[in-house]
N, C-alpha and C positions, 0 to 999 in steps of 0.2 A: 504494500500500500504506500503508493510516493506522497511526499508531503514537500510541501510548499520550497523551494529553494532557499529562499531566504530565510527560511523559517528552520529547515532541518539541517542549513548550513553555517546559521548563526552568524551573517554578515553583520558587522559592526565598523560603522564609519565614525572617524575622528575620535574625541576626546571623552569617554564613559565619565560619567561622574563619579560612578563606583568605583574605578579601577585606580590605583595607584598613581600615584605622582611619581615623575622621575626625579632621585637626587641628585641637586648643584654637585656635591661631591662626590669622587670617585668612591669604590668598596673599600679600598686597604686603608684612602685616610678616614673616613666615618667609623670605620672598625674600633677601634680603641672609645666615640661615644656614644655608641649605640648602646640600647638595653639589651637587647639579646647578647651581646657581650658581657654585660654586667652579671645576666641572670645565668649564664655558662660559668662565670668565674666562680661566683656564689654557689655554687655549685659542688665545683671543686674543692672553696674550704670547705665547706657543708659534708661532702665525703667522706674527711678524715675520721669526724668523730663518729658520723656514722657507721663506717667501716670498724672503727675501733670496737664499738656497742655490740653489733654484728658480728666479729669474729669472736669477741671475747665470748658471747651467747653461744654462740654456735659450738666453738671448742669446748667448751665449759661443760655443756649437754650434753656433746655426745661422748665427749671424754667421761661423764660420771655413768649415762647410760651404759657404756660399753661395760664400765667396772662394775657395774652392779649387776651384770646380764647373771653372771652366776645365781642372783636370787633372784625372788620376783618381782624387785622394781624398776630391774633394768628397761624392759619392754613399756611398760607407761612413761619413764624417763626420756627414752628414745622418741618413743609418741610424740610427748609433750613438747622437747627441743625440736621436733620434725615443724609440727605445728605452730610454735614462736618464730621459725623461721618462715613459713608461709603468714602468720602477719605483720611481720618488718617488709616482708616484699608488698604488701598492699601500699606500704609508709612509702617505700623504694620507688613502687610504680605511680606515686602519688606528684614524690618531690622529680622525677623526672616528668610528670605531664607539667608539673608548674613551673620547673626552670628552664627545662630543654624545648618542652613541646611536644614532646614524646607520646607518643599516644599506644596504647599497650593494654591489649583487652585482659579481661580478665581470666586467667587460666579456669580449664574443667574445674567444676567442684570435685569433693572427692566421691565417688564411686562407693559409697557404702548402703549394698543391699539389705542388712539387717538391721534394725533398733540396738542399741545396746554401747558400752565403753566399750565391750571388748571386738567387736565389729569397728567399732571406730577408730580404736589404736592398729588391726590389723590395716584398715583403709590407710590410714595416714604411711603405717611404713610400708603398702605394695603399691602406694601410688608414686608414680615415676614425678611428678611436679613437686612432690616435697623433695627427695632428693635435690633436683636441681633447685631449688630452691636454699638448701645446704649448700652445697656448692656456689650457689653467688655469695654468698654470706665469706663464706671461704677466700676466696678469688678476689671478691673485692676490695680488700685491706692491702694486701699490698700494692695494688693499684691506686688503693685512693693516696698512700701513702707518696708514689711516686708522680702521681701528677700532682697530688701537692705541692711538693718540693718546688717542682719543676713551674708550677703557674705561676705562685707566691715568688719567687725568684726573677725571674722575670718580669714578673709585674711590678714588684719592687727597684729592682736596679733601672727598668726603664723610666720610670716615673721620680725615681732618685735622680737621674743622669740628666733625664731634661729640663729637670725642675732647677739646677746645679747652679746657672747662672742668679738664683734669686737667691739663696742661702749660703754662697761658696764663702762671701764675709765672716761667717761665723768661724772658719780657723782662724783668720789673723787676730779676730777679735778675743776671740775665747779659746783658743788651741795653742796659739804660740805657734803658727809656720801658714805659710802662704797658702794653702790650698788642700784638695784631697789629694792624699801620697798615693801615688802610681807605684813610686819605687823608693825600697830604700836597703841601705847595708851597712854596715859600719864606717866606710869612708865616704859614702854620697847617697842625699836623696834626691826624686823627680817629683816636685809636684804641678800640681794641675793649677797654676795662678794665674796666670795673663791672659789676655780677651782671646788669641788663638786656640790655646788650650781649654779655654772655658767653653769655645763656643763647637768646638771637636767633640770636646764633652758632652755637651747638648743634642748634639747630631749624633751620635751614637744613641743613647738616651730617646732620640727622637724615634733613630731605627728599632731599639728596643718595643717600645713602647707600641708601634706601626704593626710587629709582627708577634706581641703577646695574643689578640684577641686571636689569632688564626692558631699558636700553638695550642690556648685552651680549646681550641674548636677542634682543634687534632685531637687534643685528648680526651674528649667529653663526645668524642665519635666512638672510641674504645667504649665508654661507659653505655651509649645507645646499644652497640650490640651485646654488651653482657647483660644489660635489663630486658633487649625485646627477644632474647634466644635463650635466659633460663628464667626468668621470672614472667613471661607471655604463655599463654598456652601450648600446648605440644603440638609438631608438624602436622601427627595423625589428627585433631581436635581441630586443627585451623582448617584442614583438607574436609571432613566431616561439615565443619560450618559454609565450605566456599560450596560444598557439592549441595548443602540443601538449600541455599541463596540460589545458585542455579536452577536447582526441580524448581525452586518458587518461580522464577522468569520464566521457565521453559512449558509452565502449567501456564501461568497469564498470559504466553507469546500466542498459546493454543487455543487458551479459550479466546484470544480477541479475532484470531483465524477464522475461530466458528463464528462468533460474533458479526464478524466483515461478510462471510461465507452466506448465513443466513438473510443478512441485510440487501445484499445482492440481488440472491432470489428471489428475493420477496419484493423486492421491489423492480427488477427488471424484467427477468426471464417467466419470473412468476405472474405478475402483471399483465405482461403479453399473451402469456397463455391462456389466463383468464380472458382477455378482451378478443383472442382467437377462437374463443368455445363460444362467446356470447355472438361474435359474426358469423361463425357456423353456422350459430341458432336461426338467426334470423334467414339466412340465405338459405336455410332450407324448408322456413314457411313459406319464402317468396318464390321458392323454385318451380312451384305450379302455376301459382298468380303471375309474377313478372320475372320470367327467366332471366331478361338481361339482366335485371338491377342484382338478381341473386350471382350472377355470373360476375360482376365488378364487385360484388363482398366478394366471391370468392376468390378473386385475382388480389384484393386488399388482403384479405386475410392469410395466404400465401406469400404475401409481403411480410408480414409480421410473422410466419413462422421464419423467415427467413435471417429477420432480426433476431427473434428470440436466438436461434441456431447460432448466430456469431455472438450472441451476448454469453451463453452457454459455455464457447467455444473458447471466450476470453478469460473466463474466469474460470476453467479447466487449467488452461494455461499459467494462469495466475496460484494455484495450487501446485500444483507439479505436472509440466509441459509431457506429452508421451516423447516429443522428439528427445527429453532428457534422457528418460528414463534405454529410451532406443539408441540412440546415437551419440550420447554424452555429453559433455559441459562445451567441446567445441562446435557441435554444431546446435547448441541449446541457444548459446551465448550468439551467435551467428543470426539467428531468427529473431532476437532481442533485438540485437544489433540493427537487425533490416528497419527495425520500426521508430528507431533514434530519428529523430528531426536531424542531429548534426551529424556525420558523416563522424567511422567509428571506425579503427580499425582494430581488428581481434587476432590476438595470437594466442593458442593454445598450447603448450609443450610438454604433453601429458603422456608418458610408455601406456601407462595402465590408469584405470579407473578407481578412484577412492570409493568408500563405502559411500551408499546410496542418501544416505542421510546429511552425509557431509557435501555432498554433490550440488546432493538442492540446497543447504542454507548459502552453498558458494554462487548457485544460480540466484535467489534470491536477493544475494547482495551487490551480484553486478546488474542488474535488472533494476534494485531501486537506485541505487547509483545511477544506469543511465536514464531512468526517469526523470529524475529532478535533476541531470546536465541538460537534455531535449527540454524541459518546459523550463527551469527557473537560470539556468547558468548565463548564459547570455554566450558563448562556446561558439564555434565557427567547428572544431574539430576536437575528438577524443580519442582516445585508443586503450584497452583491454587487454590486461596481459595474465596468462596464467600458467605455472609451471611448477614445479616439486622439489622442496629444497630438504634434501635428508627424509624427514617425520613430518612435516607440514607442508599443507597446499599453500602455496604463494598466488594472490590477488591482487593488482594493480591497476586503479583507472586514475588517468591520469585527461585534465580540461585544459583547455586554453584560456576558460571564462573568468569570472570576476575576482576570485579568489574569495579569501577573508571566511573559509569553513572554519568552524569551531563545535567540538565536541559537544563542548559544555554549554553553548549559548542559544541550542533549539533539540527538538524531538525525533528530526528524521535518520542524524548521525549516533544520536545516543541509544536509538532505538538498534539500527543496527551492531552499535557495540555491545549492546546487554545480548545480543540474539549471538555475537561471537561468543561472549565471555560464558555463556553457559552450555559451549561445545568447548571449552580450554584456548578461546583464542581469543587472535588479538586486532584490533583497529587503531591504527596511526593513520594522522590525517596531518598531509602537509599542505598549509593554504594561506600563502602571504597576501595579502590586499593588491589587485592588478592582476594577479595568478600567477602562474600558474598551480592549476587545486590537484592534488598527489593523494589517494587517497589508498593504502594497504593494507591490506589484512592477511593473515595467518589464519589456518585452520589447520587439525589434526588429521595428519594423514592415517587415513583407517581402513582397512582392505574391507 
């Protein structure tokens, strides 16, 4: 079902109000005062002691659990530290949504079939997220420990060094010697006093300070993956939620099919047939009475099977073509192609035939594709490309027209990427304003 061009291709002329402002300043000099800088830094001191709370919890529990396994408190002991450790990572994946921006669902709950403590404590230690959940507990102490180090140091000597020129007064004043000591030994020191060396100073100091916000960035990337890979849910858990988010699009793709499907008939092919039984009718009261006028219904009404027959015909087609299902995507795509307004050229480069399901959602999508290039693009020419790279079918239409597609800013492209995404594939759309619109998809090759 095509939708509007503009509308499913999200053109956006000039200056959004929503959208962002560009900054006077480049990225490396705003780095140093921007918030999101500030809230990565804080961050980092923020770790230490967390980390410290954390490891010492963690060690502490499962070091008494292990010792007391001999009797019977070691198993609840164990429990208990599994489970303190699964709520510091709620605190974990807390102070990462509020400093980082991290976003980090929440892991399975735990899998406990019976009522009871001792179903509970068995849950807690054969569920695989409290371990890792131990394990960041673990892990992340000496980590926080070293980017500590490493922020706080940096952050300091830069912001020390270029600060330099406003405080260097304070040795001659209250130190007894010219400046900050670079060097010294027992027969000679260097220090940093004259407007040359004050101002080197500064410019060092300057560079410090330019490249802290990007080292904390560096290191506060380490801490995203050890929050979103042991304290997020598990791969099987995330795989589980993306496949029933799928069945959910792949049920609503279907029922709006039938939806479209019924709406169709009923009101075209369905229509006509009715207003073809009801010219029957009459033309075969008047076949006695007045033969001609019975004979021009029946030449009318013959018209309108005629229509009904191509309305039928179309919307056959529009469900799954028999040329596909007969002769495949290149000559599917080819018959598409013939009823393009703009002139299309198709290249097919296919050994063999992918499963029949992936066939059509590939015909489907170069088909609304060249729908809304023939009515909304404004195109002179397009061209269709498809062929097989490894485990995925490769798709490409590429226009001459207006450009300025966007995923996110109408129905018709985001429609086709929900109908990718819940076969495991993918939609990239490249479409700068003036065009040319580059529009790719991925699907799983499936015999």
């Amino acid at each position: 079902m095509a939708t509007e061009y503009g509308q499913g291709y999200g053109y956006t002329h000039g200056y959004e109000p929503g959208g962002e402002r560009p900054h006077r300043l480049p990225a490396a000099l705003r780095a140093p005062i921007e918030a999101r800088s500030w809230r990565e830094f804080a961050y980092v001191l923020l770790s230490l002691p967390v980390g410290i709370l954390m490891f010492v919890y963690a060690v502490t529990m499962m070091s008494l659990g292990a010792g007391l396994l001999v009797t019977f408190l070691g198993v609840p002991v164990l429990a208990a530290g599994l489970a303190g450790c699964r709520g510091l990572g709620v605190l974990e994946r807390a102070r990462a949504r509020g400093l980082l921006g991290l976003e980090v669902a929440e892991p399975e709950p735990l899998p406990q079939r019976k009522p009871g403590v001792m179903a509970w404590m068995g849950a807690v230690l054969k569920n695989g997220t409290s371990w890792r959940h131990l394990l960041y507990a673990v892990l992340q102490f000496p980590w926080a420990v070293f980017s500590f180090v490493v922020a706080v140091n940096f952050w300091a000597y830069g912001w020390a060094l270029l600060t330099y020129p406003l405080w260097f007064w304070l040795f001659p004043m209250y130190g007894g010697q010219g400046g900050l000591q670079l060097y010294g030994d027992a027969h000679h020191s260097v220090y940093l006093d004259n407007p040359f060396e004050i101002t080197v100073t500064a410019l060092v100091g300057l560079l410090f300070t330019l490249a802290t916000p990007w080292i904390v960035r560096a290191l506060t990337t380490v801490d995203r993956v050890l929050v979103h890979g042991l304290l997020g849910p598990s791969r099987l858990a995330t795989r589980v939620v993306e496949l029933e988010s799928d069945r959910g699009v792949v049920v609503d793709t279907a029922a709006a099919d039938l939806r479209r499907i019924e709406r169709d008939l009923h009101d075209g092919a369905q229509a006509r047939l009715v207003a073809l039984a009801m010219d029957l009718g009459l033309a075969k009261e008047k076949l006695t009475e007045d033969p001609n006028a019975a004979a021009r219904m029946v030449e009318e009404a013959h018209g309108e099977v005629k229509t009904a027959l191509q309305e039928l015909r179309d919307l056959a087609r529009g469900i799954h073509p028999a040329v596909l299902t007969d002769r495949g995507l290149d000559a599917a795509l080819s018959s598409v192609a013939s009823r393009c307004t703009v002139r299309v050229q198709v290249e097919v480069d296919l050994v063999e035939r992918p499963a029949p399901a992936i066939e059509g959602i590939a015909y489907f999508t170069v088909s609304e594709l060249l729908q809304n290039i023939s009515k909304h693009s404004g195109a002179g020419r397009a061209s269709v490309d498809v062929w097989r790279s490894d485990d995925r079918l490769m798709l490409q239409v590429v226009d001459d027209g207006l450009g300025g597609a966007d995923v996110s800013a109408g129905s018709g492209l985001a429609g086709l990427a929900e109908r990718l995404d819940a076969v495991d594939g993918i939609l990239v759309v490249d479409s700068p304003r003036g065009g040319p619109t580059r529009v790719t998809a991925e699907l799983p090759w499936r015999r």
